[in-house]
Structures are given as C-alpha cells and as structure tokens.
PDB file of N, CA, C and O in Angstrom:
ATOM      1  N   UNK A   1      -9.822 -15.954  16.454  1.00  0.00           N
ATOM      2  CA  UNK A   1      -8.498 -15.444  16.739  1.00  0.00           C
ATOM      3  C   UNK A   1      -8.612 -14.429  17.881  1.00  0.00           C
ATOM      4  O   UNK A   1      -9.487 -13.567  17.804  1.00  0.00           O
ATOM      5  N   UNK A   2      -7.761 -14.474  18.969  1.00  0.00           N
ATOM      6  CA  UNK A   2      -7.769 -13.585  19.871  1.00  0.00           C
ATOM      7  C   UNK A   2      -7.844 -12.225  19.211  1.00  0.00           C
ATOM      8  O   UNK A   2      -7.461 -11.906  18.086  1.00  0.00           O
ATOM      9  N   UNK A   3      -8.514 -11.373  20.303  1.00  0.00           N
ATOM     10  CA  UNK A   3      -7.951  -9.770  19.705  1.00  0.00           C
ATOM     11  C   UNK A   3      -6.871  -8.887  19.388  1.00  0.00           C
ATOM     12  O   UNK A   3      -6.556  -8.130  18.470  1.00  0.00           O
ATOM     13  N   UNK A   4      -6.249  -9.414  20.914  1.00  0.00           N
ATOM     14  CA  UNK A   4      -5.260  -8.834  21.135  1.00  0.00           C
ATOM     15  C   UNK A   4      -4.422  -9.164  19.858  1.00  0.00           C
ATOM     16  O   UNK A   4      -3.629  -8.276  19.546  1.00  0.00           O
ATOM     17  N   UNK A   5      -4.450 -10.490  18.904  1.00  0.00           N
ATOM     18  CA  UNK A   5      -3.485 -10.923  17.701  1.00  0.00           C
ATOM     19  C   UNK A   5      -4.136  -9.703  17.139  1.00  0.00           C
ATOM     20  O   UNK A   5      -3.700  -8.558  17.257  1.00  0.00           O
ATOM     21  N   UNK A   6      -5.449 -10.139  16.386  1.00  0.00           N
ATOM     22  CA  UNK A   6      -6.059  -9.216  15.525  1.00  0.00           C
ATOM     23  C   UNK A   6      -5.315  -7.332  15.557  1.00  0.00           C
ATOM     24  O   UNK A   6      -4.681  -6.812  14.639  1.00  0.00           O
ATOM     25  N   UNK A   7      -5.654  -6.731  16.810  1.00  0.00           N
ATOM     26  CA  UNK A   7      -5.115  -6.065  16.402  1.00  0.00           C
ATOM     27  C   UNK A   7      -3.673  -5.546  16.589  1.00  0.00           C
ATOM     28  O   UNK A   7      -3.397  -4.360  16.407  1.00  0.00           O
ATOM     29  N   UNK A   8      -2.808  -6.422  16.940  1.00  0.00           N
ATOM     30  CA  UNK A   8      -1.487  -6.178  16.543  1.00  0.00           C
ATOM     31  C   UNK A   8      -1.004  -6.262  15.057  1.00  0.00           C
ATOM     32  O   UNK A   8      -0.050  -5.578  14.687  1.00  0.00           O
ATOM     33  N   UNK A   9      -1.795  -7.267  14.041  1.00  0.00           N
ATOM     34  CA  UNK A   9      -1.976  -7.745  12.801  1.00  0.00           C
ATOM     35  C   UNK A   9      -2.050  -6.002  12.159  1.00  0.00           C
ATOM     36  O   UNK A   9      -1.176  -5.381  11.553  1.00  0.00           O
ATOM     37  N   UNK A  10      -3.578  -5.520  12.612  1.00  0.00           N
ATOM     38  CA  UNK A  10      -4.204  -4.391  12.148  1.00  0.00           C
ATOM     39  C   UNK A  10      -3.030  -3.407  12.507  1.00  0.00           C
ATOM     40  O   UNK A  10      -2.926  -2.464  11.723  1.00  0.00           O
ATOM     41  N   UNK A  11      -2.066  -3.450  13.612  1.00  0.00           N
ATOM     42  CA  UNK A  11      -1.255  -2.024  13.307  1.00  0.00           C
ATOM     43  C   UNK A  11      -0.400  -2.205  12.340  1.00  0.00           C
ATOM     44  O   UNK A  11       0.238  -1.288  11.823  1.00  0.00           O
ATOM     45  N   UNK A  12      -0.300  -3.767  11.925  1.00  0.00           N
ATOM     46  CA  UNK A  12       0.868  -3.579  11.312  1.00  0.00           C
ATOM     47  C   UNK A  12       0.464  -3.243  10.083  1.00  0.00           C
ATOM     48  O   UNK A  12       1.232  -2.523   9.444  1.00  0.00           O
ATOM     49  N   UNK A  13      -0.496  -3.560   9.606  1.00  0.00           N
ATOM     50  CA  UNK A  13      -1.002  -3.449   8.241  1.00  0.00           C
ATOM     51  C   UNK A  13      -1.167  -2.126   7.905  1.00  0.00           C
ATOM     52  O   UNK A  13      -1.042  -1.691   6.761  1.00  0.00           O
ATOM     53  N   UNK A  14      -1.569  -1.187   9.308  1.00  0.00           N
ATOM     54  CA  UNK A  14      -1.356   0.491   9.079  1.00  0.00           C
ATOM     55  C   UNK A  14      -0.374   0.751   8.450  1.00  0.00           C
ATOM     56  O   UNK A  14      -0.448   1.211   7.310  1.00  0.00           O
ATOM     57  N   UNK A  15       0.816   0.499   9.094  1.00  0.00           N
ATOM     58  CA  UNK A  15       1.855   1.154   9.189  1.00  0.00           C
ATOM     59  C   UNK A  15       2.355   0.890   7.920  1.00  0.00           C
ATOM     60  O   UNK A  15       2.984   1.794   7.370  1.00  0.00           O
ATOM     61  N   UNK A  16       2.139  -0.588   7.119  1.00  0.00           N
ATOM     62  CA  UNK A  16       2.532  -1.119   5.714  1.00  0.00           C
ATOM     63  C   UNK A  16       1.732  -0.131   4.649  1.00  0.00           C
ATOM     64  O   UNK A  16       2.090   0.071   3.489  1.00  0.00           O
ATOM     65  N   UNK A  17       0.683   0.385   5.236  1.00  0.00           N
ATOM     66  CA  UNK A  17      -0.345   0.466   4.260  1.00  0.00           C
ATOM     67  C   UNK A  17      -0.082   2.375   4.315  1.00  0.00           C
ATOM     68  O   UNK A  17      -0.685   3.026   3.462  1.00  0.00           O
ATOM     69  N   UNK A  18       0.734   3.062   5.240  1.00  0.00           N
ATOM     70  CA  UNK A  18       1.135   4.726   5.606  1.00  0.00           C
ATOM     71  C   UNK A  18       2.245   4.328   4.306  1.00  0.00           C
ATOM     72  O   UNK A  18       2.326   5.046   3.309  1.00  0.00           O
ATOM     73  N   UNK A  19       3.026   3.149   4.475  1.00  0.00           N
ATOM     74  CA  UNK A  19       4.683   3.400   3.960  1.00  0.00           C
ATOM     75  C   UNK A  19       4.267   3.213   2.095  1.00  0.00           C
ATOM     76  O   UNK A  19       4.856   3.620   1.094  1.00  0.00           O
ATOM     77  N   UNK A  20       3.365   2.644   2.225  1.00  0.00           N
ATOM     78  CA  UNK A  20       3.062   1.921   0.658  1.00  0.00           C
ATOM     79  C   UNK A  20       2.201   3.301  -0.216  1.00  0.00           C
ATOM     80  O   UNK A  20       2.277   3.659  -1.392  1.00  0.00           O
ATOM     81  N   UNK A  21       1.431   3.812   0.893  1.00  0.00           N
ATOM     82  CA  UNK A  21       0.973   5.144  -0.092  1.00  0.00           C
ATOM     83  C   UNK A  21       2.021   6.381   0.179  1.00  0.00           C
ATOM     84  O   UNK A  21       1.866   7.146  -0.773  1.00  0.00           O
ATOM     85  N   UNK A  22       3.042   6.919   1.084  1.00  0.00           N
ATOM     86  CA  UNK A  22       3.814   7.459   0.915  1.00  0.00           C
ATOM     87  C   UNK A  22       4.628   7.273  -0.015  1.00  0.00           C
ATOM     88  O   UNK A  22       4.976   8.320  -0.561  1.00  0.00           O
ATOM     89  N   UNK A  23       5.294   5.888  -0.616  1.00  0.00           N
ATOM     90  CA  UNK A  23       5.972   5.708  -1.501  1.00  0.00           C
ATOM     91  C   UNK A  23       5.376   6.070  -2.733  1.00  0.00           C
ATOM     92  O   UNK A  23       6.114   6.521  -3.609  1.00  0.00           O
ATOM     93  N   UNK A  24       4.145   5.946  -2.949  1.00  0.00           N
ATOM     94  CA  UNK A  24       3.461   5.551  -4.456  1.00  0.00           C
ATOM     95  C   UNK A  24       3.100   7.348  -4.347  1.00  0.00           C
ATOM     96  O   UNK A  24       2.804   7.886  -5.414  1.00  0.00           O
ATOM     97  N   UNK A  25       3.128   8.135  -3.207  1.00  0.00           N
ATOM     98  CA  UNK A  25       2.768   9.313  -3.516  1.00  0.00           C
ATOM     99  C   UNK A  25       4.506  10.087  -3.746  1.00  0.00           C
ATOM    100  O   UNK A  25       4.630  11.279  -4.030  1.00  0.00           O
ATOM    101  N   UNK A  26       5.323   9.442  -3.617  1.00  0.00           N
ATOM    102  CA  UNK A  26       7.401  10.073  -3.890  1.00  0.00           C
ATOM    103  C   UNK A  26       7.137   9.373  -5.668  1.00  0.00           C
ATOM    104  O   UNK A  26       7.215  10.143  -6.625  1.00  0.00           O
ATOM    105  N   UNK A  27       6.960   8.492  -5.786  1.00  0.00           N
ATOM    106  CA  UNK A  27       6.633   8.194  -7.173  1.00  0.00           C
ATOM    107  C   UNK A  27       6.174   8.996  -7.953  1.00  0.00           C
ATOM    108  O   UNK A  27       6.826   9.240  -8.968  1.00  0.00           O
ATOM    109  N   UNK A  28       5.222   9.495  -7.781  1.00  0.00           N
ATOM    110  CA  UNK A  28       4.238   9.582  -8.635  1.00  0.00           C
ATOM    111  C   UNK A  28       4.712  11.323  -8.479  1.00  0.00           C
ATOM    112  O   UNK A  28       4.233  11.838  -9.490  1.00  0.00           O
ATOM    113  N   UNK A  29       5.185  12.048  -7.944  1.00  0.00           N
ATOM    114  CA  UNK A  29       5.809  13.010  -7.939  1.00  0.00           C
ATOM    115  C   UNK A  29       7.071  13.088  -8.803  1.00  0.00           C
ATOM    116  O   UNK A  29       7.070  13.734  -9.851  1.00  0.00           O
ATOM    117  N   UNK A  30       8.125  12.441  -8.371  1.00  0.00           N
ATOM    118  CA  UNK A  30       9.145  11.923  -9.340  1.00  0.00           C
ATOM    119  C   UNK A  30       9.116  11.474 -10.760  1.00  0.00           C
ATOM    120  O   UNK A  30      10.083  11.303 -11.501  1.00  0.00           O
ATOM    121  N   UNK A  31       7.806  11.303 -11.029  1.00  0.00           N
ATOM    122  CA  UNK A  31       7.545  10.643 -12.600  1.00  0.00           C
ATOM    123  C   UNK A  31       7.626  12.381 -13.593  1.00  0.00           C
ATOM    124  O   UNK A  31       8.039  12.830 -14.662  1.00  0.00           O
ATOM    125  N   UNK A  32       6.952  12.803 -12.394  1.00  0.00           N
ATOM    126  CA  UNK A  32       6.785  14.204 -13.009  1.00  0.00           C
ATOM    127  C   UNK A  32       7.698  15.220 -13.721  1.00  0.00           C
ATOM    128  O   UNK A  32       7.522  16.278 -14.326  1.00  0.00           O
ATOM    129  N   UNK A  33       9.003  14.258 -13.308  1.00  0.00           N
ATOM    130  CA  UNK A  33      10.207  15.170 -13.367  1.00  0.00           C
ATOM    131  C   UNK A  33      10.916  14.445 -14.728  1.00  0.00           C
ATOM    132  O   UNK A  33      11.426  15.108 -15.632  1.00  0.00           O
ATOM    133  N   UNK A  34      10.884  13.669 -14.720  1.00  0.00           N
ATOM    134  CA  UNK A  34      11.231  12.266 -16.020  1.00  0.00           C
ATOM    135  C   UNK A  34      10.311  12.314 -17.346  1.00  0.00           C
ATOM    136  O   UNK A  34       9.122  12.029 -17.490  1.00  0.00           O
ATOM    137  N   UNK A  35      11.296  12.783 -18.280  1.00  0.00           N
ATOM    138  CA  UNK A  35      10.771  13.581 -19.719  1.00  0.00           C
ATOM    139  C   UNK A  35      10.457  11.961 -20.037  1.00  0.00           C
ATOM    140  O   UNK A  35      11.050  10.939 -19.691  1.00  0.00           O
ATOM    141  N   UNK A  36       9.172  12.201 -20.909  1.00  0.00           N
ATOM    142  CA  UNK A  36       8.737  11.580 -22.024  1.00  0.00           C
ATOM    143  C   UNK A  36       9.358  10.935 -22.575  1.00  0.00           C
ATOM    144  O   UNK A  36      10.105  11.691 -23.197  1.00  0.00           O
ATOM    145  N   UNK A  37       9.774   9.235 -22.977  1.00  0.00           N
ATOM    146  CA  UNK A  37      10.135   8.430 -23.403  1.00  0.00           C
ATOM    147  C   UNK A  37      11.621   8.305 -23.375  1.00  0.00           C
ATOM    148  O   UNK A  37      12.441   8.032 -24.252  1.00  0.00           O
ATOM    149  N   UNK A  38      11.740   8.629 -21.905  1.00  0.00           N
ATOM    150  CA  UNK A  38      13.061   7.561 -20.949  1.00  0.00           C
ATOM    151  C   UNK A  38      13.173   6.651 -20.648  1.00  0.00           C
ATOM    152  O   UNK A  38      12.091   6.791 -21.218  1.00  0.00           O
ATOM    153  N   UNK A  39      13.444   5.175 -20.115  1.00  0.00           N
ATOM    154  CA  UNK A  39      13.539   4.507 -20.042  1.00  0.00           C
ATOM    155  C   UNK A  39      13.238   4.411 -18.413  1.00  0.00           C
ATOM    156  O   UNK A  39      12.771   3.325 -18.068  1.00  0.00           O
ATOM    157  N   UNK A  40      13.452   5.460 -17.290  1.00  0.00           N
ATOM    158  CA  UNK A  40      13.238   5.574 -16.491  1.00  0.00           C
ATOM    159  C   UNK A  40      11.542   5.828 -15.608  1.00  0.00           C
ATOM    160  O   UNK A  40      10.964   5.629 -14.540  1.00  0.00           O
ATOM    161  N   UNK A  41      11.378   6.347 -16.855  1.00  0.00           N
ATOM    162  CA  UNK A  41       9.714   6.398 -16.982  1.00  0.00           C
ATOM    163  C   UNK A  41       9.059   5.559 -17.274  1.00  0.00           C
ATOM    164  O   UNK A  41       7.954   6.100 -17.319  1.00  0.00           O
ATOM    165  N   UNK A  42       8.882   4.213 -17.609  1.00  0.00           N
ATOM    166  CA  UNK A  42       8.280   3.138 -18.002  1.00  0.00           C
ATOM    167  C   UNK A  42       8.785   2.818 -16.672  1.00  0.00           C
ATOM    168  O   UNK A  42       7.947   3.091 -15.812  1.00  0.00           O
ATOM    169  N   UNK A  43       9.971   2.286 -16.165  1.00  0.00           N
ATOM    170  CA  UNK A  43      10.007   1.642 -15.052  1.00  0.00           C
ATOM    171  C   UNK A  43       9.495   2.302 -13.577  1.00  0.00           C
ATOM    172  O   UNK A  43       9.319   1.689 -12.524  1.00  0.00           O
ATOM    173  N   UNK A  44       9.303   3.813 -13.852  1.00  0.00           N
ATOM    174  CA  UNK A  44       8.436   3.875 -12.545  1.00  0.00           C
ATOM    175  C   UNK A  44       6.628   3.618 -12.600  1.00  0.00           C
ATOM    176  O   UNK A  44       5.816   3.260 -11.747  1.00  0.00           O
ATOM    177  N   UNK A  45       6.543   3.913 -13.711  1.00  0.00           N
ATOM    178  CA  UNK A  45       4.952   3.565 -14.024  1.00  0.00           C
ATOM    179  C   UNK A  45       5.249   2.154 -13.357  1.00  0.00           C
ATOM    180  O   UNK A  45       4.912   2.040 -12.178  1.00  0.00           O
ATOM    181  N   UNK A  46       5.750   1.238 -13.887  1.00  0.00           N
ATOM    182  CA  UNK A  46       5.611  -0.225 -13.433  1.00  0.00           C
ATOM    183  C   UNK A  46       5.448  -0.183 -11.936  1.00  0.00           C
ATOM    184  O   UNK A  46       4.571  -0.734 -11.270  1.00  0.00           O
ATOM    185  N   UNK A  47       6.843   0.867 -11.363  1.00  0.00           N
ATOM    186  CA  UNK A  47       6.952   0.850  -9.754  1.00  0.00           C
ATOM    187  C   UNK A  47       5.409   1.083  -9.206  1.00  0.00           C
ATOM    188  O   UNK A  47       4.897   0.413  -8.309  1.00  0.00           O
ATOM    189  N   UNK A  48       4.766   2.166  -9.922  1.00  0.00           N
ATOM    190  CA  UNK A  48       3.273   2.939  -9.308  1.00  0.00           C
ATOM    191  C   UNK A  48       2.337   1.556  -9.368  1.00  0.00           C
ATOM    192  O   UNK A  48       1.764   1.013  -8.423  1.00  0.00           O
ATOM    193  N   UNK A  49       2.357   1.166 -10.730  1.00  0.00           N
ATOM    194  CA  UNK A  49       1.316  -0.124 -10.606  1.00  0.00           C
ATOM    195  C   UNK A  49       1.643  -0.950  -9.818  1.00  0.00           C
ATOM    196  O   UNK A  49       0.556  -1.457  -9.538  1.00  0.00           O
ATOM    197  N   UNK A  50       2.520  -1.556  -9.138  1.00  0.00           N
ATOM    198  CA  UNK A  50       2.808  -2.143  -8.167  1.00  0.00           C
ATOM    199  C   UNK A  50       2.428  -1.827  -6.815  1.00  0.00           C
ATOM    200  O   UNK A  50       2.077  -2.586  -5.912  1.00  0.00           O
ATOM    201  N   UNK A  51       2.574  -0.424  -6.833  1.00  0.00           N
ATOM    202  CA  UNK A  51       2.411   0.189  -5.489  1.00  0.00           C
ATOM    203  C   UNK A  51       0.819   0.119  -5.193  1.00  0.00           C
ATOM    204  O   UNK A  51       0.229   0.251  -4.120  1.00  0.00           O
ATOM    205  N   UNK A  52       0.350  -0.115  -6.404  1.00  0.00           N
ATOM    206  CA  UNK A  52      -1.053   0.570  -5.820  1.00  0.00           C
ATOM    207  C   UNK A  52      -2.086  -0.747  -6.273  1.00  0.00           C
ATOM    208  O   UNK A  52      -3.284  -0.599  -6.517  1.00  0.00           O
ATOM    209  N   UNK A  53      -1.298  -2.159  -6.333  1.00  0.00           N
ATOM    210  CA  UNK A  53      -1.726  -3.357  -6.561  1.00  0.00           C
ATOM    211  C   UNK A  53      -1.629  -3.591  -4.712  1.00  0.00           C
ATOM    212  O   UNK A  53      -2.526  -4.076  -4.021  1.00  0.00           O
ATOM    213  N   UNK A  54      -0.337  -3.110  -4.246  1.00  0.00           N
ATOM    214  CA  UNK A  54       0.052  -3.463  -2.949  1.00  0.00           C
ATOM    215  C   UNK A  54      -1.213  -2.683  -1.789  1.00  0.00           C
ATOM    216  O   UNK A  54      -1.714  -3.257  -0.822  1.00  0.00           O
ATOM    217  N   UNK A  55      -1.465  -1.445  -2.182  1.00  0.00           N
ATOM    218  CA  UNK A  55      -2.435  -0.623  -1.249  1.00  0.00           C
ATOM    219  C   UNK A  55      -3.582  -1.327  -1.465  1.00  0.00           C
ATOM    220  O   UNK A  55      -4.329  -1.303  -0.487  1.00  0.00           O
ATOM    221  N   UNK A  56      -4.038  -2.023  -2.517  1.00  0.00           N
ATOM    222  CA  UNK A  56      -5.222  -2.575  -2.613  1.00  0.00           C
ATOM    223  C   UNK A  56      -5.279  -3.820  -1.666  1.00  0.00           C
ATOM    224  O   UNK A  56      -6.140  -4.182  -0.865  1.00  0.00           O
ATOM    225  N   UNK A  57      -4.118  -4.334  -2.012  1.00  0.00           N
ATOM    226  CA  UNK A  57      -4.484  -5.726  -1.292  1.00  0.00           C
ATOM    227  C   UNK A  57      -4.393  -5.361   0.409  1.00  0.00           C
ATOM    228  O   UNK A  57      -4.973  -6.142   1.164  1.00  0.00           O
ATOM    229  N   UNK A  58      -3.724  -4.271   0.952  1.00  0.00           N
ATOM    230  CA  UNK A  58      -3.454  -3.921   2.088  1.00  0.00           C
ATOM    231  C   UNK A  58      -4.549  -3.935   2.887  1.00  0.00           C
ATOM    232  O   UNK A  58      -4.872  -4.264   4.028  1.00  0.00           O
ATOM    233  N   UNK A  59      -4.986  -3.489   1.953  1.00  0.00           N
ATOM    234  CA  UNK A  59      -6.758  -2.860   2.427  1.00  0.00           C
ATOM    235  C   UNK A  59      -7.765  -3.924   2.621  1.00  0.00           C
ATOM    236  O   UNK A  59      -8.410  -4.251   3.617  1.00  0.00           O
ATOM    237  N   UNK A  60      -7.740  -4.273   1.693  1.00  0.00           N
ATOM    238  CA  UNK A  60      -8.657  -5.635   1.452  1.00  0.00           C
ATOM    239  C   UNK A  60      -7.841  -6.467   3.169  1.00  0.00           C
ATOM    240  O   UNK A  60      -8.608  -7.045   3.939  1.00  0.00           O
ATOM    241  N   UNK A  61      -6.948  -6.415   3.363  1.00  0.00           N
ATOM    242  CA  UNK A  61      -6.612  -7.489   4.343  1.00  0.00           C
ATOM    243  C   UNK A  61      -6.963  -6.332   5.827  1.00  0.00           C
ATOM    244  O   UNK A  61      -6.944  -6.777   6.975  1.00  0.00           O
ATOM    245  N   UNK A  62      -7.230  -5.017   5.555  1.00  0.00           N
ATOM    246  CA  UNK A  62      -7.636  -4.347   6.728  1.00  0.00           C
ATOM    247  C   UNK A  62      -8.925  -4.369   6.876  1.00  0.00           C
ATOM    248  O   UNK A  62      -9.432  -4.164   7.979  1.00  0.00           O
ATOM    249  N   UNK A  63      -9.563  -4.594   5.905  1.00  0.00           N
ATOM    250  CA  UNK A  63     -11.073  -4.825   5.971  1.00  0.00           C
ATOM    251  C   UNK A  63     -11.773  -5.992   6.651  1.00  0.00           C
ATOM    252  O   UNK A  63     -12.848  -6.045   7.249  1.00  0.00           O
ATOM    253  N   UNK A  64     -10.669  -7.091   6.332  1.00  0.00           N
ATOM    254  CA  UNK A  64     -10.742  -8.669   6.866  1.00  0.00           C
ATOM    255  C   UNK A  64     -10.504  -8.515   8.106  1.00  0.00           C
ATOM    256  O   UNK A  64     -11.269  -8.839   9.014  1.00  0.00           O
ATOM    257  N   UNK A  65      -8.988  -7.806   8.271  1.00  0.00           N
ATOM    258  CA  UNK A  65      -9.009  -7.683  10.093  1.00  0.00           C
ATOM    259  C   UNK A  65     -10.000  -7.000  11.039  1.00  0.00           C
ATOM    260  O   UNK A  65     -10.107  -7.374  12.207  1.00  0.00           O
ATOM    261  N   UNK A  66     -10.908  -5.744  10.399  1.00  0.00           N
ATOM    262  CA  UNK A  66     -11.577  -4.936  11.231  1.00  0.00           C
ATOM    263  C   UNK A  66     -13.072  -5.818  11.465  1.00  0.00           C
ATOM    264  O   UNK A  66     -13.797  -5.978  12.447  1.00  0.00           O
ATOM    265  N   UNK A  67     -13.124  -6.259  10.133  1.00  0.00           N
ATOM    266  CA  UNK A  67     -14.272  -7.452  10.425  1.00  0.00           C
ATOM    267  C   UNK A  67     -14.352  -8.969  11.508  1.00  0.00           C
ATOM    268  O   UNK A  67     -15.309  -9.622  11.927  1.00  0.00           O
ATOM    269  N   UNK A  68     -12.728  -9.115  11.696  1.00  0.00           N
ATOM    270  CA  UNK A  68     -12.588 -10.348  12.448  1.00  0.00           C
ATOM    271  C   UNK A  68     -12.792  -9.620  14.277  1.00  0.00           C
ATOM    272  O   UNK A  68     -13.205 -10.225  15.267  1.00  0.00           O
ATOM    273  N   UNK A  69     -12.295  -8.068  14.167  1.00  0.00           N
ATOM    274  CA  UNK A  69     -12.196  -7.494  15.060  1.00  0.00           C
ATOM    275  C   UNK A  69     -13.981  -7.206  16.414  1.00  0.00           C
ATOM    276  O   UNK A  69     -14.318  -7.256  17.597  1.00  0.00           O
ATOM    277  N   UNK A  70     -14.558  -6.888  14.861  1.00  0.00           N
ATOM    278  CA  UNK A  70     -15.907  -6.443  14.996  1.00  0.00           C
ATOM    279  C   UNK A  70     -16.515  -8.047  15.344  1.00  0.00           C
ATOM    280  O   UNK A  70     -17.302  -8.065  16.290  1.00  0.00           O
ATOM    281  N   UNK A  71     -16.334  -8.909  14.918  1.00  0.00           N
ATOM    282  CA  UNK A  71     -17.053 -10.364  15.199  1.00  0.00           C
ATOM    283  C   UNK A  71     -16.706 -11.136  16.330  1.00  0.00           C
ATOM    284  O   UNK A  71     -17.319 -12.061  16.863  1.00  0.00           O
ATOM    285  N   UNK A  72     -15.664 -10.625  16.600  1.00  0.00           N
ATOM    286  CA  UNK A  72     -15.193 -11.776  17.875  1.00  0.00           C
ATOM    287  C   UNK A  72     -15.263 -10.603  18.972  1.00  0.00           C
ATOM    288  O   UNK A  72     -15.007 -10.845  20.151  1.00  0.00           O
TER     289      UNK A  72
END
C-alpha cells in the first residue's frame, strides 16, 4: 500500500482513537456522579465497556498501520 494511503489511514485512526479516549475519560467521570443502583449507571458501565473495546481495537489497527508504514 502506498504511504502516502498508510498514513492518511494512521491520522485518522489518531484522531478516532483522541475522540474515543476523551469520551471514555467524560464517562468515566460522569459515572462518578450517578448513585448506586440507577438505572443510569449500568448503562454507562456498558457505554465504558464499549469505549474501551473500541480503543483497543483502534490500537491494534495503529499498530498494523505503523508496521505497514515501517515495511514498505
């Protein structure tokens, strides 16, 4: 794959991967505020596990790009 793709790929995945831990870090602040066995509180836990299923895979696909980067 050209570079120039590669790293246009790689900014974008930054910028997904700034917005995805900013969110999961407004979360995870906000949980803080949500008493003990609300209904609102189960559904942000869900939101956090999501968020941080999403940073994983982000990564994993920045690791792939910096490696395609480094090889070609």
């Amino acid at each position: 794959m050209a570079s120039w793709l590669v790293q246009r790929k790689l900014k974008k995945n930054v910028a997904q991967l700034r917005a995805a831990r900013e969110e999961l870090a407004v979360s995870e602040e906000q949980s803080l505020y949500i008493s003990e066995g609300e209904p609102d509180l189960e559904a942000m836990e869900r939101h956090r596990v999501v968020m941080r299923q999403r940073i994983t895979r982000l990564e994993a696909e920045q690791d792939a790009l910096l490696d395609q980067l480094g090889s070609g």
